[in-house]
N, C-alpha and C positions, 0 to 999 in steps of 0.2 A: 504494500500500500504506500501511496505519497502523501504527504502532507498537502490538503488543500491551501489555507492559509498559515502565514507564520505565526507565532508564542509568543508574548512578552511577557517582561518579567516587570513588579510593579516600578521599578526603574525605568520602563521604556527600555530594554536589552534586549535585543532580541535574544530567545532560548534556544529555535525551531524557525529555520526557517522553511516555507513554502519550497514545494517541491523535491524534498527531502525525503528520501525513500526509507522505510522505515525498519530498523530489525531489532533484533532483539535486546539488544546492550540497550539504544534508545529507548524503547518502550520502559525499560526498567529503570534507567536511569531518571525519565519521566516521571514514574509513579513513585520515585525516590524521591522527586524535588516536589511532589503533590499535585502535577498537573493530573488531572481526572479522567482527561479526554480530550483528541483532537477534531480537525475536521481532514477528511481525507479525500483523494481524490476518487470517483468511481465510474466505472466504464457507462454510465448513462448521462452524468453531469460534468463533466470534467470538458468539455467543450463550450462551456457558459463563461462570462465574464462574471465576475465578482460582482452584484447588485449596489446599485448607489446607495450609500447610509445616510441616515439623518446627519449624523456628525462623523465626521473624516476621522480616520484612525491616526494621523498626525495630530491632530484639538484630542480626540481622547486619550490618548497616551501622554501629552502633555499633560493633560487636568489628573491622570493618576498616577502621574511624579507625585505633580504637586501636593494630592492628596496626600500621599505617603510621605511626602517631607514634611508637608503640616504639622500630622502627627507627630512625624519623630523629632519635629523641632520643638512641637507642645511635651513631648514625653523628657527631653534631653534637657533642653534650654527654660521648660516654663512660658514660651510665645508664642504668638500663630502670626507669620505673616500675613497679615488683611490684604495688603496691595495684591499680589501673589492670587489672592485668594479672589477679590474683587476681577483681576485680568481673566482667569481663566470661568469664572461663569458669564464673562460678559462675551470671552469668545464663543462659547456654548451657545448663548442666545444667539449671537449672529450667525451662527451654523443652522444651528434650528429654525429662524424666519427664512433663512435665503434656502429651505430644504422642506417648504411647509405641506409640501405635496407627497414627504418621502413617508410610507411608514415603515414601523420602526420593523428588524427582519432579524438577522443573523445575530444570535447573542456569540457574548465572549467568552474564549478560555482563560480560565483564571487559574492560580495555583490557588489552595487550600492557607496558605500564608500571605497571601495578596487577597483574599476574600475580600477584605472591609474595601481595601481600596477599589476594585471595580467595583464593586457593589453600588459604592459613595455616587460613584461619577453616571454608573444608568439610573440611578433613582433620579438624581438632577435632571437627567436626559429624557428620563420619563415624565415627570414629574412637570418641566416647561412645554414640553409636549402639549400635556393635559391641559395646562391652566392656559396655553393659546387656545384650547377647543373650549375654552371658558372665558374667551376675549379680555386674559390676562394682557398687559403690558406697561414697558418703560418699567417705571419704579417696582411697581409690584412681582414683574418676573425680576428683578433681580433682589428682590427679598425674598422670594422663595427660592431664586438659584442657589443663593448662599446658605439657606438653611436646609436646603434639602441635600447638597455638595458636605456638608457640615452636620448631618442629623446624630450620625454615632460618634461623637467626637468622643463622647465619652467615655468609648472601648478601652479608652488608654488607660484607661483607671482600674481595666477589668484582667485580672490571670487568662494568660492568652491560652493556658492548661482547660479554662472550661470555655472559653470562644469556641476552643477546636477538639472540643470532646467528642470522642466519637460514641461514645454510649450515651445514655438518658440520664439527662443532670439530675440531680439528688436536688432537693424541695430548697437546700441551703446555697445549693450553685444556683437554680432558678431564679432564686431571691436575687443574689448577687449580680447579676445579667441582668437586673430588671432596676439596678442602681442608674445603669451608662447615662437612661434620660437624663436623670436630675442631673447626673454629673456633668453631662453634656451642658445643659442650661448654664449649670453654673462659672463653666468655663466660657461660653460665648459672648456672657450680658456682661462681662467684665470690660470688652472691647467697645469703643466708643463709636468705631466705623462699624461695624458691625448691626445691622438693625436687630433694636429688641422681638424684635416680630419673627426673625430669623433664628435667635436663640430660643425662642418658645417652639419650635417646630422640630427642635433636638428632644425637648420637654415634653410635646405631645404626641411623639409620631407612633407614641404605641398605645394611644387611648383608643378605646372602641364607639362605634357610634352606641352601641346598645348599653354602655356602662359596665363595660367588664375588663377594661383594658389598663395599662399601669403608666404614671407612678401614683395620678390622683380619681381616676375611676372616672371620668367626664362621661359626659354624653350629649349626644347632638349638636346643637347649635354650640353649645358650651367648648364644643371643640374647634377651635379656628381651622379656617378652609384650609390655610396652608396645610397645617398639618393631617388635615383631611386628607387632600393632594397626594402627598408625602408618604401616609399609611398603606395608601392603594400598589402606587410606585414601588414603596421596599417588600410588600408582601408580593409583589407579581414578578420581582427580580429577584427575590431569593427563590420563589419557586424554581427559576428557572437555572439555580446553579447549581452543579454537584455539589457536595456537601459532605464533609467527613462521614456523618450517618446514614447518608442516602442518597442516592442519583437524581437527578434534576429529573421534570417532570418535562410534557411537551408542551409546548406555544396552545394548545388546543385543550391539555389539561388542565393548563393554570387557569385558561382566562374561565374554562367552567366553575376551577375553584372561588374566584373571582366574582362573580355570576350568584355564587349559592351566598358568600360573606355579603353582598352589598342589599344593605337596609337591613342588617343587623351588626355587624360587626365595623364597617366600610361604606363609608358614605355614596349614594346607589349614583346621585349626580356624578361626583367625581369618579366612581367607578368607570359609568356609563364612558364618560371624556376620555378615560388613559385606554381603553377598550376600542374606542372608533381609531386609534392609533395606532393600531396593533397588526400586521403583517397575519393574518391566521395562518395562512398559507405562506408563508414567506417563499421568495424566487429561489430556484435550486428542490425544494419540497416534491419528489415521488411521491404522486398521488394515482389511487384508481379509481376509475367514473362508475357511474353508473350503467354504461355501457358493457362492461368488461375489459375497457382499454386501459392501459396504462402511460402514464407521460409526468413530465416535468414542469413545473411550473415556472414560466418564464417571465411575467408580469404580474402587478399586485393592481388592483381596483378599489381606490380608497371610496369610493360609494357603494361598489358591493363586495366587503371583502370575502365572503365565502364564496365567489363566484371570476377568480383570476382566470390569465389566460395560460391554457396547458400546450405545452407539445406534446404530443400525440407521440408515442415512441413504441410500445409494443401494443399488438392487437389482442382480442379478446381471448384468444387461444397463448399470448404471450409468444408468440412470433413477433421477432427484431421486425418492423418495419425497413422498407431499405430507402424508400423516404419518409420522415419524419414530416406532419403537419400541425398548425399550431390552428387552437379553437381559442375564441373570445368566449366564455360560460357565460358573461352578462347578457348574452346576445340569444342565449339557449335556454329554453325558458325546462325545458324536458332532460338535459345532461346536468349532472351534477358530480361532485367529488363525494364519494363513499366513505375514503378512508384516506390519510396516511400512511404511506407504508415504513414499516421499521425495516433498520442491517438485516431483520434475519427475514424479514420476507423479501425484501432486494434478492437473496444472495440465491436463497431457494428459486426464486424467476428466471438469475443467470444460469443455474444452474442445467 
């Protein structure tokens, strides 16, 4: 197998790069440094260009330096560079207006030790996302960039032994994980550039709409939209990342989970907004129609996104087509996509 795209490390280093064939030393060497999972190249999609992202992997990889120096300048030094901090969500936002048409598609590899840090920087990415489908702007998206770029600040304060526990925390590590808000808050409001409004959304991003959420129990209205925003954001991105305990979930699992929390736990408005942004099918996604064909999905349709455009690549008996043709579904009122296929129904088709 090849390396579809490259690895970074939360330094911006490359670990892996693209097109990189893969064997066995690597693989290991990988799960040594906690990378989870790559992307690879595969005899159906490996002829696609790489799809346009909302934000450029050059702005995202800068913004998760910076994240990661942040911290380690808050954890070493006692500071948080603001300017630092201010530059790289103001690039965010001008990635995100001048990309207002993109949704959002291919998530990231992350190491199990760089967690917080990408984590930080798609909740942001989400998060501006949402509150433009909520004709946020100017002031207001950059007091939720910086809070929501900034929501776990407080991890720093937490034994990275139960961050990256791989068992089921004990009721007293729970507790402890459930300090980072306050901690969070109380290291943001201390900063003068920093909007109060921003350090509350460190404070509230684990409240529940229904009042069951921590560190002060809110509910509803009681809870500011930002951090409203922000809730929906970190629970739809952590879905979606391996996880010492557990394997990330799919783009199509999460947003169900998504779906069942909002207007009880997740506010349904804001749910509703991070949700019309969301790639269901992202480009590169093997999918089977209703037909019995199977194809690739080569464009996304931010008005209907259950209904993108496929290439047509094997027939209903799963014979290689020897040309491939591409269908508009928005235009098909009778064809639909059945399913995503997983590695291991790919492999049994090539088979």
């Amino acid at each position: 197998m090849q390396v579809a795209r490259s690895i970074y490390s939360g330094n911006g280093r490359v670990l892996l790069n693209a097109g990189v064939e893969l064997t066995d030393t690597i693989i290991l060497r990988l799960i040594t440094i906690g990378i989870p999972s790559v992307y690879i190249m595969d005899p159906i999609s490996d002829t696609y260009d790489e799809p346009k992202q909302v934000v450029s992997e050059e702005v995202r990889l800068e913004t998760i330096k910076t994240v990661k120096e942040t911290f380690n300048s808050l954890e070493q030094e006692r500071k948080i560079n603001t300017h630092l901090v201010n530059h790289v969500v103001s690039n965010l936002i001008d990635e995100i207006l001048s990309n207002q048409q993109v949704l959002m598609g291919l998530t990231d590899i992350r190491s199990y030790d760089d967690y917080t840090f990408g984590h930080s920087v798609n909740v942001c990415i989400l998060s501006l996302m949402t509150a433009l489908s909520l004709q946020y702007h100017d002031l207001k998206l950059k007091e939720l960039g910086i809070g929501a770029l900034l929501h776990d600040i407080g991890k720093i304060a937490i034994s990275t032994d139960i961050l990256n526990k791989a068992d089921d925390l004990s009721q007293e590590e729970y507790e402890e994980i459930k300090k980072h808000a306050a901690y969070g808050y109380d290291i943001l409001r201390k900063y003068e550039d920093i909007p109060l409004l921003s350090a509350h959304i460190a404070l509230q991003h684990h409240e529940r709409f229904d009042g069951k959420g921590y560190p002060r129990n809110l509910e509803g209205d009681n809870i500011h939209e930002y951090a409203k925003i922000v809730a929906v954001a970190d629970v739809y991105d952590a879905l979606l990342a391996d996880r010492p305990y557990r394997s990330c979930y799919t783009v199509n699992q999460a947003i169900t989970i998504l779906k069942r929390m909002s207007g009880i736990h997740l506010d349904e408005r804001c749910t509703t907004a991070l949700i019309s942004n969301i790639a269901i099918y992202p480009i590169g996604t093997i999918v089977e129609l209703n037909t019995g064909t199977i194809g690739i999905v080569s464009d996304v349709n931010r008005d209907f996104p259950t209904r993108p455009n496929v290439r047509i690549i094997y027939d209903k008996t799963t014979r290689k087509l020897c040309h491939s043709h591409e269908v508009n579904l928005a235009n098909m009122s009778t064809v639909m996509i059945t399913r995503s296929l997983t590695e291991m129904d790919i492999t049994s088709i090539l088979k």
